[in-house]
N, C-alpha and C positions, 0 to 999 in steps of 0.2 A: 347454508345461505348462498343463494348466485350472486354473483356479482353486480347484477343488477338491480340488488336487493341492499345491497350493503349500501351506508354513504362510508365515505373518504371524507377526512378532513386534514389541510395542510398543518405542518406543526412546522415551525421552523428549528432547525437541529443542527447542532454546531458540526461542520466541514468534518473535524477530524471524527466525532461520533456518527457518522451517517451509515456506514459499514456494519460498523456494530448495530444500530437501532435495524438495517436490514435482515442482520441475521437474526435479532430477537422476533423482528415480524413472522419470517420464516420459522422460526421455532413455532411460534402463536398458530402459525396455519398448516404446521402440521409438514411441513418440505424443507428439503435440509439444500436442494440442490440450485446453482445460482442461473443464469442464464448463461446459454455457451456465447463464446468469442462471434459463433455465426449469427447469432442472435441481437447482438449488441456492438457490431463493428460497424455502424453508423452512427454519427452524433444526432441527438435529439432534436427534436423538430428547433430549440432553441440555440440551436450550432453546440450545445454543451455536449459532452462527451456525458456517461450515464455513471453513477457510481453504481457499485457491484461488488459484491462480497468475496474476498479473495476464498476460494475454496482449498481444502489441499489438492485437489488434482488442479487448480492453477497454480497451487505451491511448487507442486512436482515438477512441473511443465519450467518452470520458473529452473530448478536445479539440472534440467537437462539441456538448457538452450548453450549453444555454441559460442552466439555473440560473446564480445569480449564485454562491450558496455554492461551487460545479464552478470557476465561474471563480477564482476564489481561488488555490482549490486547484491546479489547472495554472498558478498562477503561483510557487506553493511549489514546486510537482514542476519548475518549469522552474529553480528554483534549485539544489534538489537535484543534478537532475540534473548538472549543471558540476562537481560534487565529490563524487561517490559516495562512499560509504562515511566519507566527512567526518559529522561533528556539524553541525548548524547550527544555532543556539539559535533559540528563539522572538521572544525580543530582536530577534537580527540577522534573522528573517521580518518581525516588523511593521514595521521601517523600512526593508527592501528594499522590502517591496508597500505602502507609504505606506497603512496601515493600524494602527488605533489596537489595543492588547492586547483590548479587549472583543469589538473588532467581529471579530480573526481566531478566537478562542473560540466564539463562535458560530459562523462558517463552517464549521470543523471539528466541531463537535457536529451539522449542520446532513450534514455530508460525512459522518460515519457513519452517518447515515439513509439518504442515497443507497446508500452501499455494500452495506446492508440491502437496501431494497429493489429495486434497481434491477441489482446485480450479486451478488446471494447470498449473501456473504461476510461474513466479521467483520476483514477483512486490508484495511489502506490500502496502497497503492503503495507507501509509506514506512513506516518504521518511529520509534518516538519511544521516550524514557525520561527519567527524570526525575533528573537530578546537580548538585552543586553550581553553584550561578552563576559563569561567568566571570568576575567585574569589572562586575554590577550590582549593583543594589541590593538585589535578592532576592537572599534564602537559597539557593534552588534552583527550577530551571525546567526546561522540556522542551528536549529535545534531539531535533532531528530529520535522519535518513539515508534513504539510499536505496542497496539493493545496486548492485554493478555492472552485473550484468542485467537489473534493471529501470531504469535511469539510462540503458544503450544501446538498448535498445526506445523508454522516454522522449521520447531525441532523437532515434531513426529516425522515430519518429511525426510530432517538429515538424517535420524537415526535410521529410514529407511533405503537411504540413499548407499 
């Protein structure tokens, strides 16, 4: 069927599943491959940035970058990863990466520019939301996951790193 053939219809899909429902589509049609960076390094005609399926060769790309902010970050994604779909507070990030609450604030602020520019996207690996504190001292703080699918890409990638 062309695509001119087919109808589309909008579904509304919750922010952290949009990833995932794209690469079930892509399974559905048969293509495993997401749009490159050159592809999608413009935001959408609605100023949005485009969500897009972290691949493993974005994984890869991802453990080979320089920046210090990247580095950080694959050391959240390598926490993530061990417990998918778990919560992991921001809290328990900055004193697993022996990193102070400002300085991982800015890494991340820092990590969505990358993913701008560099991979097209407005979608982190991870997904975050914001709920009551645990048992600190704040009211409420971020809460960070990662699906399953992206957690076993994740670790196929270290293991090959």
């Amino acid at each position: 069927m062309t695509q001119e053939q087919q109808q589309f219809i909008s579904v509304p899909v919750p922010s952290q599943h949009v990833t995932q429902v794209y690469a079930f589509l892509a399974e559905l049609a048969g293509t495993t491959t997401a749009p490159s960076a050159e592809e999608t390094a413009t935001p959408l005609e609605d100023g949005e940035w485009p969500y897009v399926e972290w691949t493993p060769q974005d994984l890869r790309r991802l453990t080979e970058d320089p920046l210090d902010s990247v580095r950080v970050v694959t050391g959240v994604l390598d926490i993530l990863a061990k417990q998918p779909g778990e919560r992991v507070s921001y809290t328990t990030l900055v004193e697993l990466l022996g990193v102070n609450r400002k300085r991982l604030r800015g890494v991340l602020s820092a990590f969505t520019r990358v993913v701008h520019k560099h991979y097209g996207r407005r979608n982190w690996p991870m997904t975050w939301t914001e709920a009551s504190s645990d048992g600190t001292e704040f009211k409420s703080e971020f809460y960070y996951t990662m699906s399953e699918t992206t957690a076993g890409r994740w670790r196929e990638v270290r293991a090959q790193s």
